[in-house]
C-alpha positions in Angstrom: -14.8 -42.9 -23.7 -17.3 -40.4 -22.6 -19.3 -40.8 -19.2 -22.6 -41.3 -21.1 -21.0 -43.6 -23.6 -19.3 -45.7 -20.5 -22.2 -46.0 -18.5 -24.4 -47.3 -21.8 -22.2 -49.9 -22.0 -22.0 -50.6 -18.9 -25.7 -51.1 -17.9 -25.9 -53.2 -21.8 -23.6 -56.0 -19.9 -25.8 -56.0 -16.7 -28.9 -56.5 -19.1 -27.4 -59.0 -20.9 -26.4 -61.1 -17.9 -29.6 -60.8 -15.8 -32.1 -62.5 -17.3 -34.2 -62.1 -14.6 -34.7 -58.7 -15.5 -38.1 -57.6 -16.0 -39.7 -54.9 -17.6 -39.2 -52.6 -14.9 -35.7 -52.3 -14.5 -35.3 -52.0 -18.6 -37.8 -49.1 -18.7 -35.8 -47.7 -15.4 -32.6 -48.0 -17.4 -33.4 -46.5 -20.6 -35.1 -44.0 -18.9 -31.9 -42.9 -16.8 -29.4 -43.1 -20.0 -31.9 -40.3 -21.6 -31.5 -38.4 -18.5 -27.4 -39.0 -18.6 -27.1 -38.3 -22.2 -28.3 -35.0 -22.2 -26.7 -33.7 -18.6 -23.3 -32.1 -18.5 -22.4 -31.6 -14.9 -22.7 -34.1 -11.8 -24.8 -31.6 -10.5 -27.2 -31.6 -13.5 -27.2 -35.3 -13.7 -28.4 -36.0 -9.9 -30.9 -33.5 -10.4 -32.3 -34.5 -13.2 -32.1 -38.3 -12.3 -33.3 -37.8 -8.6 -36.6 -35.5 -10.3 -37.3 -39.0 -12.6 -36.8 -41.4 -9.8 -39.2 -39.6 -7.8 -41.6 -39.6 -10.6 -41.3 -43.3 -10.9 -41.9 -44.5 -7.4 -44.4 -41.7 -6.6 -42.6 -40.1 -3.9 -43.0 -36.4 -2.7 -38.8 -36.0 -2.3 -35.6 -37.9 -3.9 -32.1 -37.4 -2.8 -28.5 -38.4 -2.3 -27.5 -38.3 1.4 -23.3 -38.5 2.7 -22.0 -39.2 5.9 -19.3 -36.3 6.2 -19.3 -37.5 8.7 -23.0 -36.4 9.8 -25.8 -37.2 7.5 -26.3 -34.4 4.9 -28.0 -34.2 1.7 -25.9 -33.4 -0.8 -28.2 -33.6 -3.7 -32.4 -33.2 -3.1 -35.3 -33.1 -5.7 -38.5 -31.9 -3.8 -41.7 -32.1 -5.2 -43.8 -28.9 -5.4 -45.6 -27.8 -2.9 -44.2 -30.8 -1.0 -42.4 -30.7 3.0 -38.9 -31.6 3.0 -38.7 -34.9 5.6 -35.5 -36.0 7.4 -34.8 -39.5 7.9 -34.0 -41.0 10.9 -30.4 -41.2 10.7 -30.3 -45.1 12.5 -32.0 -46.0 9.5 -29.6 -44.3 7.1 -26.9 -45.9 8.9 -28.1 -49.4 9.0 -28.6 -49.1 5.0 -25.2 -48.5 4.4 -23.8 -51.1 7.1 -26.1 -53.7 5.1 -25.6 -52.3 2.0 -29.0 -53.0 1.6 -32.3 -51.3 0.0 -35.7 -50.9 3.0 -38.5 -49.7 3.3 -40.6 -47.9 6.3 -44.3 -48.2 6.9 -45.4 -44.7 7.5 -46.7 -44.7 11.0 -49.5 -42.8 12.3 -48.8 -39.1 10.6 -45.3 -40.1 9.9 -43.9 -40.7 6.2 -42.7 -43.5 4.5 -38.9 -43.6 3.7 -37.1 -46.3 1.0 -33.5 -46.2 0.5 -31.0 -48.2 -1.4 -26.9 -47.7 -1.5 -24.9 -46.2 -4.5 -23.3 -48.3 -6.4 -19.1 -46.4 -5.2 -15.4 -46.6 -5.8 -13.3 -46.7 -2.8 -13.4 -42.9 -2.0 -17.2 -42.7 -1.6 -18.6 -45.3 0.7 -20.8 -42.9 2.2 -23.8 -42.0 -0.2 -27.3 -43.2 -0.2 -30.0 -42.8 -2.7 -33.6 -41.6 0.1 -36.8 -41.5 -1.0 -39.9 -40.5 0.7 -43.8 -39.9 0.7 -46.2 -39.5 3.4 -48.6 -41.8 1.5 -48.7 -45.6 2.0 -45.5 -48.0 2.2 -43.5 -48.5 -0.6 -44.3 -52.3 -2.1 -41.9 -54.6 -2.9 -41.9 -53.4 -6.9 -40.4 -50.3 -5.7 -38.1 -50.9 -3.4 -36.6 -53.1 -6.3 -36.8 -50.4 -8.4 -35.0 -47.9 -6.2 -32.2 -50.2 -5.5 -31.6 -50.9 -9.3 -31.9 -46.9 -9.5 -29.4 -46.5 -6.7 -26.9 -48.6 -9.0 -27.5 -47.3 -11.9 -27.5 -43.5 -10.1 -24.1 -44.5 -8.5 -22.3 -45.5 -11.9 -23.4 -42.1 -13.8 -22.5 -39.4 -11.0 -19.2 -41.8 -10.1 -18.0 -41.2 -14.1 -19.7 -38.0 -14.1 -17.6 -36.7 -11.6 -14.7 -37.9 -13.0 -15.4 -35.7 -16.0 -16.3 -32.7 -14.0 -12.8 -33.0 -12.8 -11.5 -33.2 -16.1 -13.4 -29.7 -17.4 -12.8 -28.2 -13.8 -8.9 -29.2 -14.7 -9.2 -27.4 -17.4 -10.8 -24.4 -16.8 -8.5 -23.9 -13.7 -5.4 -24.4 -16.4 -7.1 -22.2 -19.6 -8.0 -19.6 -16.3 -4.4 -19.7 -15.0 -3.0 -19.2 -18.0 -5.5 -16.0 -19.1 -4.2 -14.4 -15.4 0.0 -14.8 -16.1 -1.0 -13.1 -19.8 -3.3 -10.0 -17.9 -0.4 -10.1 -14.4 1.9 -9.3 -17.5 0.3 -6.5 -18.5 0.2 -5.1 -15.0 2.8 -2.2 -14.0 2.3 -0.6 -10.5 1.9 -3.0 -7.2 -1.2 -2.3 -5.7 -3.1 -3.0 -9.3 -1.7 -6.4 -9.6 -2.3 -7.3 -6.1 -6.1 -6.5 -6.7 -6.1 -8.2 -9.9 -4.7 -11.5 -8.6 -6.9 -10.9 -5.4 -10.1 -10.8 -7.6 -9.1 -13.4 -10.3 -8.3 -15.5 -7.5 -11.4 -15.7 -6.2 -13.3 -16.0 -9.4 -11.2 -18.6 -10.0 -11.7 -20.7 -7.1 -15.6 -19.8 -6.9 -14.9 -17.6 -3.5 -16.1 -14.2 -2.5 -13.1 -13.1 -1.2 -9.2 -12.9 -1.1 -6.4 -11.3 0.3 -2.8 -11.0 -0.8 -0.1 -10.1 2.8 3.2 -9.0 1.9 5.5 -9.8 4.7 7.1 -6.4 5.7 9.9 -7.9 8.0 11.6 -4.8 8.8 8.5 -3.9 11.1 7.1 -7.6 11.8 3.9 -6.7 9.7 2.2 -8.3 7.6 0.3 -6.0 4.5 -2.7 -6.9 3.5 -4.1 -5.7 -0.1 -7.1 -5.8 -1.3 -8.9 -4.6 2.4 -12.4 -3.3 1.4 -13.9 -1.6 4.0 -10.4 0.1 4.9 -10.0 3.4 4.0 -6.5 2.9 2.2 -7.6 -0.1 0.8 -4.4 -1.5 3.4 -4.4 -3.8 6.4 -1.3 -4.1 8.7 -1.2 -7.1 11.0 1.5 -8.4 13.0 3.5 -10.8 11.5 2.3 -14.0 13.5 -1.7 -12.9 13.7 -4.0 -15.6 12.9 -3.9 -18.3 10.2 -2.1 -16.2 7.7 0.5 -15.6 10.2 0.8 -19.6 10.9 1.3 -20.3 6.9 3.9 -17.2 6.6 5.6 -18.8 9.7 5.7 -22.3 9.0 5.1 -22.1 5.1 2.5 -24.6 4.8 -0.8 -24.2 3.6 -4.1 -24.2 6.0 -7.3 -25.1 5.5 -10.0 -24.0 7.6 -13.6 -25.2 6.9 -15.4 -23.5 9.8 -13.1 -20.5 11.3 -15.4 -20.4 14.4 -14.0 -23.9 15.3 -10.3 -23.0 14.6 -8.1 -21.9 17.4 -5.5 -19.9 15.7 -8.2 -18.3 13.3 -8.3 -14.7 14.6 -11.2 -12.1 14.0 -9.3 -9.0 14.2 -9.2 -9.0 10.4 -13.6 -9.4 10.2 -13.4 -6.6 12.7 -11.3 -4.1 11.2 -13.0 -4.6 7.9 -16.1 -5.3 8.5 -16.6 -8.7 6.5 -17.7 -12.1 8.1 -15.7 -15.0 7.1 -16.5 -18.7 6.7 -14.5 -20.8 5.6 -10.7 -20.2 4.3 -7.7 -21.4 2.3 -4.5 -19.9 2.9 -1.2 -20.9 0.7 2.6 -19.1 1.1 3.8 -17.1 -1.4 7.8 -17.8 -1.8 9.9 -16.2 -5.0 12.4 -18.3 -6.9 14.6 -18.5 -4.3 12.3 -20.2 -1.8 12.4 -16.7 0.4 8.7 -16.4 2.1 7.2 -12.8 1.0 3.8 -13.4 2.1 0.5 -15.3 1.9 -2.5 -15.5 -0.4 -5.5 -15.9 0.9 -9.3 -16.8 -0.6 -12.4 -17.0 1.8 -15.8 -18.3 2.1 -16.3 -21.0 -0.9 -20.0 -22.7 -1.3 -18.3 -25.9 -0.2 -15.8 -27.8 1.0 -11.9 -27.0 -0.1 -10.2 -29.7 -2.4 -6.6 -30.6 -3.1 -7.2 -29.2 -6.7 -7.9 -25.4 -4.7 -4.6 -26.0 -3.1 -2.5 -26.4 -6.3 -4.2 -23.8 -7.9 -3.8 -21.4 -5.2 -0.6 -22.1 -4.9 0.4 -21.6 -8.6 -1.3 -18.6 -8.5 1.1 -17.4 -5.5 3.9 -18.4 -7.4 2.9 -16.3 -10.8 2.5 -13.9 -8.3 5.2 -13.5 -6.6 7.1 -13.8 -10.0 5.1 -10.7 -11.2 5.7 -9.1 -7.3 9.5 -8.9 -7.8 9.3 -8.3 -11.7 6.7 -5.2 -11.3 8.9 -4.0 -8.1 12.1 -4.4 -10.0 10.2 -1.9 -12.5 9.1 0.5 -10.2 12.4 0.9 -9.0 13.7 1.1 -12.3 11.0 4.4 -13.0 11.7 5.8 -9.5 15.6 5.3 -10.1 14.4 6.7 -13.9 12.6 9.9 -12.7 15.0 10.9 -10.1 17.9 11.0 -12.6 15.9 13.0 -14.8 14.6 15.7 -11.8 18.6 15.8 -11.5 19.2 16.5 -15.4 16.5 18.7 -15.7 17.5 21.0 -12.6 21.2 20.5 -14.1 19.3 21.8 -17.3 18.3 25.2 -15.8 19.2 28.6 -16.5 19.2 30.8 -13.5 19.5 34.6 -13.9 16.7 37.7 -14.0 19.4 39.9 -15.9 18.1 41.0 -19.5 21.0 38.7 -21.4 19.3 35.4 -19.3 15.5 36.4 -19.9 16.3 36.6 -23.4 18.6 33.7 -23.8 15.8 32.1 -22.0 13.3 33.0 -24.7 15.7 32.0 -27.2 16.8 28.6 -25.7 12.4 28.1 -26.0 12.4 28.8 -30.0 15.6 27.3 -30.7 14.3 24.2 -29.4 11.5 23.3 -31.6 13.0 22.6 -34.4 16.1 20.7 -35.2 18.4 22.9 -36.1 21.9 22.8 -35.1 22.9 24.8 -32.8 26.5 26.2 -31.6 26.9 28.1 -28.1 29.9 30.2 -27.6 31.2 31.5 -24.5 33.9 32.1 -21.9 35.2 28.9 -20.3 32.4 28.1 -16.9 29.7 30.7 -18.6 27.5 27.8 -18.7 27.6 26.4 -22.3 26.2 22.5 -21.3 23.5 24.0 -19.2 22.2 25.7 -22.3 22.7 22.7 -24.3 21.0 20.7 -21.5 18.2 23.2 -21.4 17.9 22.7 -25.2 17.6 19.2 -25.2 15.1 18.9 -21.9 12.6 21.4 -24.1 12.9 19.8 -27.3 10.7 16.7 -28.3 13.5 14.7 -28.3 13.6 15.0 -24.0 12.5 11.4 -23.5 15.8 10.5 -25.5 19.4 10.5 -24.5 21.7 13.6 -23.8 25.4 12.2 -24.4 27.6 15.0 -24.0 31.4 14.9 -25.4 34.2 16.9 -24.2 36.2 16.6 -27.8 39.1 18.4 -25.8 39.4 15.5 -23.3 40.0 12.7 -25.8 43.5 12.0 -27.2 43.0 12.8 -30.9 43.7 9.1 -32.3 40.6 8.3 -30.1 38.5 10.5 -30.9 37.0 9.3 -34.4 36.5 5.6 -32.6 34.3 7.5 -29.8 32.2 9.5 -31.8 31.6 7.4 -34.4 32.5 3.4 -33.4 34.4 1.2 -34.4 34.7 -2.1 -35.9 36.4 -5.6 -34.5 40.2 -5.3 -35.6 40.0 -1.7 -36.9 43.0 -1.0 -35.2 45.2 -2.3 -32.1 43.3 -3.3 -29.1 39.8 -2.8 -31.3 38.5 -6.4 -29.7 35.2 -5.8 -29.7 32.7 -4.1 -32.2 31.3 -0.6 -30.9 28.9 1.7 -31.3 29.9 5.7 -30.9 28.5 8.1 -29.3 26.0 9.2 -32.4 24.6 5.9 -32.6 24.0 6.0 -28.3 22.4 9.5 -28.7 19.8 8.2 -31.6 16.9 9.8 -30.9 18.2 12.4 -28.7 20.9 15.2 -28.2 24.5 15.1 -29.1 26.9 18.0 -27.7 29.8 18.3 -28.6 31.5 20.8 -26.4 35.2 22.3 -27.6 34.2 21.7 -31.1 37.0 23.3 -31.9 39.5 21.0 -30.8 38.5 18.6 -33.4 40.5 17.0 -36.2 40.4 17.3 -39.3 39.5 13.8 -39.6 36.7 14.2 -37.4 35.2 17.2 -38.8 34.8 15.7 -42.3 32.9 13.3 -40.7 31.1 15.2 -38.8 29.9 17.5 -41.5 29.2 14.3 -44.0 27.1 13.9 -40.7 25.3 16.9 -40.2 24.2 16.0 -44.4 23.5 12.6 -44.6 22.2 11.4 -41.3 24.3 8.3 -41.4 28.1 7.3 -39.6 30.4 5.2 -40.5 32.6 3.3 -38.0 36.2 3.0 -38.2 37.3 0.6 -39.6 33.8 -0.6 -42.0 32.1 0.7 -45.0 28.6 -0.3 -43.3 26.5 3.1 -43.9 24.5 3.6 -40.2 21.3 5.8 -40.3 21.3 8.3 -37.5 18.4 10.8 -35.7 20.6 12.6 -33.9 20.5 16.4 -32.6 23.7 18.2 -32.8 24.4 20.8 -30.0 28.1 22.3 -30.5 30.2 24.2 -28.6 33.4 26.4 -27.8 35.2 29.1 -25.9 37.6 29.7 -29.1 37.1 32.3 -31.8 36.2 29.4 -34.7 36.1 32.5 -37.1 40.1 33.1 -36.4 40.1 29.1 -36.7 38.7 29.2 -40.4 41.1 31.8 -41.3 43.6 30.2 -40.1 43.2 26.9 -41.9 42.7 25.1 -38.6 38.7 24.5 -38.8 36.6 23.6 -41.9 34.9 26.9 -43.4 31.7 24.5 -45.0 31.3 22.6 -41.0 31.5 26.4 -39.6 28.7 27.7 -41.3 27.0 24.4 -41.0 27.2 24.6 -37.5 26.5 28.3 -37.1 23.0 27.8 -38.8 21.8 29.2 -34.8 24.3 30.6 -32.8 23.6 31.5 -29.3 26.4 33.7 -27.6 27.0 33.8 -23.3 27.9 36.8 -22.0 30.6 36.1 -19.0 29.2 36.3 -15.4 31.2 39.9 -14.8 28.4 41.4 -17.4 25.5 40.2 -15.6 26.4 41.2 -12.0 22.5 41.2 -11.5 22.6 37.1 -11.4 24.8 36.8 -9.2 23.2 36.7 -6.0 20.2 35.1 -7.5 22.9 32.4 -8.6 24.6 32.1 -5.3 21.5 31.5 -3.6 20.4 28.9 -6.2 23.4 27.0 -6.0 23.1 27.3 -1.9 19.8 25.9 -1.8 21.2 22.9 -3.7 24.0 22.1 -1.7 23.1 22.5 1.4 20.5 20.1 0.9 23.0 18.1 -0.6 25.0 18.4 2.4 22.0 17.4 5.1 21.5 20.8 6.5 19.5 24.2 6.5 19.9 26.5 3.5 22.8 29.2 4.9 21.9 33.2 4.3 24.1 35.5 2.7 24.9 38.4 4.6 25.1 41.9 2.9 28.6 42.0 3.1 29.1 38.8 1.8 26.9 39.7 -0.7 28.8 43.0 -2.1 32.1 41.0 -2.5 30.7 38.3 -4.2 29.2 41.1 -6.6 32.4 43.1 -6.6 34.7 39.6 -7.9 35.8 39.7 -11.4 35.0 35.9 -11.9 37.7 34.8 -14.1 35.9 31.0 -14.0 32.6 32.3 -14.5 29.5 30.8 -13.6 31.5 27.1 -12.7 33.6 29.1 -10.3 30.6 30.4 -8.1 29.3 26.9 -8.5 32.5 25.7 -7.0 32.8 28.5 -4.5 29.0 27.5 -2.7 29.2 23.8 -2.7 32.7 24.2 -0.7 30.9 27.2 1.6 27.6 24.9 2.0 30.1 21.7 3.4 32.7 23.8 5.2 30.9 26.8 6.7 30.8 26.3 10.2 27.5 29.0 10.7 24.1 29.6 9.9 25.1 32.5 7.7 27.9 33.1 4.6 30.0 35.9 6.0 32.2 37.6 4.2 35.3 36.4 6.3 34.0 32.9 4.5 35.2 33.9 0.9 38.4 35.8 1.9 40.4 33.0 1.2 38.5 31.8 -1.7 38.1 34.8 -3.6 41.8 34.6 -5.1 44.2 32.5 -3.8 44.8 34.2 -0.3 44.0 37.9 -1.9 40.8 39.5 -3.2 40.1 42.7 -4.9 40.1 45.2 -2.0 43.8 44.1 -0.6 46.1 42.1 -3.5 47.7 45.8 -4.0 48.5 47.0 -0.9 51.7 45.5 -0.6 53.3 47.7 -3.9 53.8 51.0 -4.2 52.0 53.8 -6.0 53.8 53.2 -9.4 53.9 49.2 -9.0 50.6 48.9 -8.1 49.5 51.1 -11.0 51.1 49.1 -13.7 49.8 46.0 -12.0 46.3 47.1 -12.2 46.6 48.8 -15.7 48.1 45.0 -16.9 45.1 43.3 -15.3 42.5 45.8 -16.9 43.5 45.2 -20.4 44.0 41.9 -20.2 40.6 41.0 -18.7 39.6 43.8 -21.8 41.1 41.2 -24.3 39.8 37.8 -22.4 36.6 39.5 -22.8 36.2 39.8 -27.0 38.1 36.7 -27.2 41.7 38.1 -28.3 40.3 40.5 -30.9 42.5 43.5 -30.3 40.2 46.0 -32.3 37.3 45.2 -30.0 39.7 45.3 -26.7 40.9 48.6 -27.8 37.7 50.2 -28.1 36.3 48.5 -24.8 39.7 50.9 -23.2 38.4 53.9 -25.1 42.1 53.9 -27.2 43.0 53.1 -30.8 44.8 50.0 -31.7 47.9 51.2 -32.4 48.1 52.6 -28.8 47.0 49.7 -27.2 49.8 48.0 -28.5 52.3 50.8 -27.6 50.9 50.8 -23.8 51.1 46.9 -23.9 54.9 46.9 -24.6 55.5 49.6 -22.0 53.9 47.3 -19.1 55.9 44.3 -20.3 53.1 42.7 -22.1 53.7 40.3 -25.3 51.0 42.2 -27.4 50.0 38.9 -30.8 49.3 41.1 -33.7 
């Protein structure tokens, strides 16, 4: 039953049984359930009913005074033009101790006062309906009248307060509700914080509030939202003021006038700049009871109810749910972004030599489209940095790089990796799972030493590279794929084809772009720009100040041959940035690196003139045939001899010359 509805009935059955009831009264009833019926608040209904009841008895102010535990009015009507009075409070409080209605003769210049209790439940013994006028005394008709109209009055804003409860109740829960779907939505820290903040005192009718994160590594206590602060940020020590008692003890503090509040402290209104009232303070635990802070609202037109301090607090638990979840995030990105800085400076190639400015240019084409794409090279030249670098300037950068060393993986494996397998497919297949293709969807897949690859594997590959889809081993379920392929190789796959060993139709499938590394030993130029690159790296790596390359140092580092390439120098640094015990590489520093225990100026002195001859002349070609990948033609004319007399000069020097 609705308020208006209740007290209708209500004031029919007091009718009905006082028949006594003149005129008067039934006018004054009827009257008042117009006035109910069309009222929607408490606050409306006093209002209205205070402004009638004045009206009636012809009095120049109407209101409805509490004891709280001084007399205050709580609800006033005031007459145009009319001077508020105030009662003497004896009078008030010998009304409500006889529960009785009076009236006061005005004395000489003084007003005349009427009053007559509220008809109250147990929890509000403590109103009076006052009226006033500085006219003549109030006769008899009206004091009746005003007692009737403090029953009556009493009944309505008793239920109507029960339903303001009831739409307050549910504002608060449609309100809470509306801030868990925006706190959602929220991704960084400090804009949730200052969301909550300001929902949370909208919510709660407040000007103000304050979220503190406990920082208990330095005893502080955060504060976020601070206007007035120029980060926006307030640190306080952990046990300053109210919101240090609540993060201390966990309970929650009310404080209806901070002045009179001993552990209220105005360092906050000081560094700010804002003058506070009144205040509700709540902890703010996470789901495993652990206290990370307080949230806070200030100055409400009003007192604090227990309905504030369960909505307060639900709030502090959505937020410290959203607190962890949006932290857990943020870690997640940071963790995110600082693996990807790592790829992407894995992903660089470094060199100013006219081979690395061009493959640089061509790395930059290349990797707009989706071509595939096979990198040849010595073993260490590079090749996955390239691939890397292919990937990390492609569109398809935000997506996964899964690299696969096809050499590294026994070959009865190798299928099940690249492209899944099913439950059962064969022994110890437990589980269902997905290959690498179907991880790299979206993104890059390199396959480096394509050329160890079976037979097996590069039918399926190639069926692949045409259809876009895999199939597991071991089902028949066809599995759409966008995936990238990035090959490559240090063998000769041409010499593969022709020698039945690699599929002639994946070979020139593959070889649609081909991009070709020249070894480190051809680019001499790079490599102090590389060894300083690599420095720079590792000795930050390693904690300390980036080491300098003396000249010396420098011209044997340009004078090795670099059988390992590019990996090699990489390997070379990071042991020099951990071991070298200076501020400076000397050359001393690489003598034992350099070869193992000889480098290029003194691995001959040791032979004689003939030995040491032969021993060089070996060397020289076979670093000539290393060089065009075992393609005698090309190593002969690198020597400046023809074939036939490479392989006559070969057999002389004990070499096994492979036609």
């Amino acid at each position: 039953m609705s308020a208006h509805s209740w007290l209708k009935a209500v004031d029919c059955q007091l009718l009905q049984t006082n028949a006594e009831s003149d005129s008067a009264s039934l006018r004054l009833v009827q009257r008042l359930l117009e006035i109910a019926l069309f009222k929607t608040t408490s606050d409306d209904l006093a209002k209205g009913l205070l402004e009638e009841i004045a009206s009636a008895v012809r009095a120049d102010q109407a209101g409805i005074w509490e004891a709280t535990p001084e007399w205050k009015p709580r609800w006033q009507y005031l007459r145009r033009g009319a001077k508020a009075d105030l009662p003497p409070r004896t009078l008030l409080s010998d009304i409500l101790d006889r529960q009785a209605g009076v009236g006061v003769a005005p004395a000489s210049g003084q007003p005349a006062f009427a009053a007559a209790c509220l008809s109250f439940t147990a929890d509000r013994p403590n109103r009076l309906l006052l009226v006033s006028r500085p006219r003549d005394a109030f006769d008899p008709v009206e004091l009746e009248y005003a007692v009737a109209a403090g029953h009556y009055l009493g009944l309505a804003l008793e239920r109507g307060g029960l339903l303001d409860q009831a739409r307050d109740k549910e504002e608060r829960l449609h309100a809470l509700v509306e801030i868990s779907r925006q706190m959602i939505e929220e991704r960084e820290t400090v804009p949730l914080l200052e969301h909550i903040a300001a929902q949370s005192a909208k919510l709660l009718r407040c000007e103000r509030a304050s979220i503190f994160i406990w920082d208990r590594s330095r005893q502080e206590l955060v504060g976020r939202p601070a206007l007035g602060m120029p980060s926006g940020e307030l640190r306080l020590p952990e046990n300053t003021g109210v919101v240090g008692k609540v993060v201390q003890t966990g309970q929650y503090q009310i404080v209806d006038n901070v002045r009179d509040d001993k552990t209220w402290s105005a360092s906050t209104d000081q560094a700010t700049g804002f003058e506070t009232r009144n205040l509700l303070c709540v902890p703010m635990n996470d789901a495993s009871g652990q206290r990370l802070g307080a949230l806070e609202v200030m100055n409400k037109n009003g007192p604090f109810t227990p309905a504030d301090v369960a909505t307060l607090e639900a709030l502090a638990g959505q937020t410290a749910t959203s607190l962890a979840n949006v932290r857990e995030r943020e870690a997640l990105v940071r963790s995110h972004n600082e693996l990807e800085g790592q790829a992407r400076l894995a992903a660089r190639i470094v060199g100013d030599s006219t081979a690395v400015v061009a493959l640089r240019a061509t790395v930059e084409r290349v990797a707009r489209t989706e071509l595939p794409v096979l990198i040849l090279g010595e073993s260490g030249t590079g090749k996955e940095v390239v691939a890397r670098a292919l990937h990390y300037a492609s569109t398809r950068q935000q997506n996964p790089f899964i690299p696969v060393n096809c050499a590294a993986i026994a070959e009865t494996l190798l299928e099940s990796e690249l492209f899944g397998h099913e439950k059962g497919a064969f022994t110890d297949a437990h589980t269902t799972r997905a290959g690498k293709f179907e991880a790299a969807v979206g993104g890059t897949l390199f396959l480096d030493e394509i050329g160890d690859l079976s037979a097996g594997g590069q039918a399926k590959l190639l069926r692949v590279l045409e259809d876009k889809i895999v199939y597991r081993v071991g089902g028949s379920q066809a599995i759409p794929v966008d995936t990238r392929i990035v090959a490559a190789t240090n063998r000769n796959l041409g010499d593969s084809v022709r020698a039945g060993k690699f599929r002639e139709d994946l070979f020139y499938r593959l070889t649609v772009v081909t991009l070709d590394l020249p070894p480190l030993r051809d680019r001499r130029d790079d490599i102090p720009v590389l060894a300083e690159h690599f420095l720079r790296v590792f000795c930050k790596d390693a904690g300390r100040k980036a080491l300098k390359i003396t000249a010396e140092a420098r011209r044997r580092l340009e004078q090795h041959e670099w059988p390992g390439n590019v990996r090699e120098l990489r390997n070379l640094l990071e042991r020099i940035a951990y071991l070298c015990q200076g501020d400076k590489v000397e050359a001393v520093d690489l003598a034992f690196i350099l070869r193992p225990g000889k480098d290029e100026a003194v691995r001959f002195t040791e032979l004689n003139l003939a030995d040491a001859t032969d021993a060089f002349q070996r060397e020289h070609i076979q670093q000539a045939i290393e060089r065009t990948r075992g393609h005698m033609g090309d190593a002969a004319k690198l020597l400046g001899l023809h074939r036939p007399n490479l392989y006559r000069k070969m057999k002389m020097l004990g070499m096994n010359p492979k036609e």
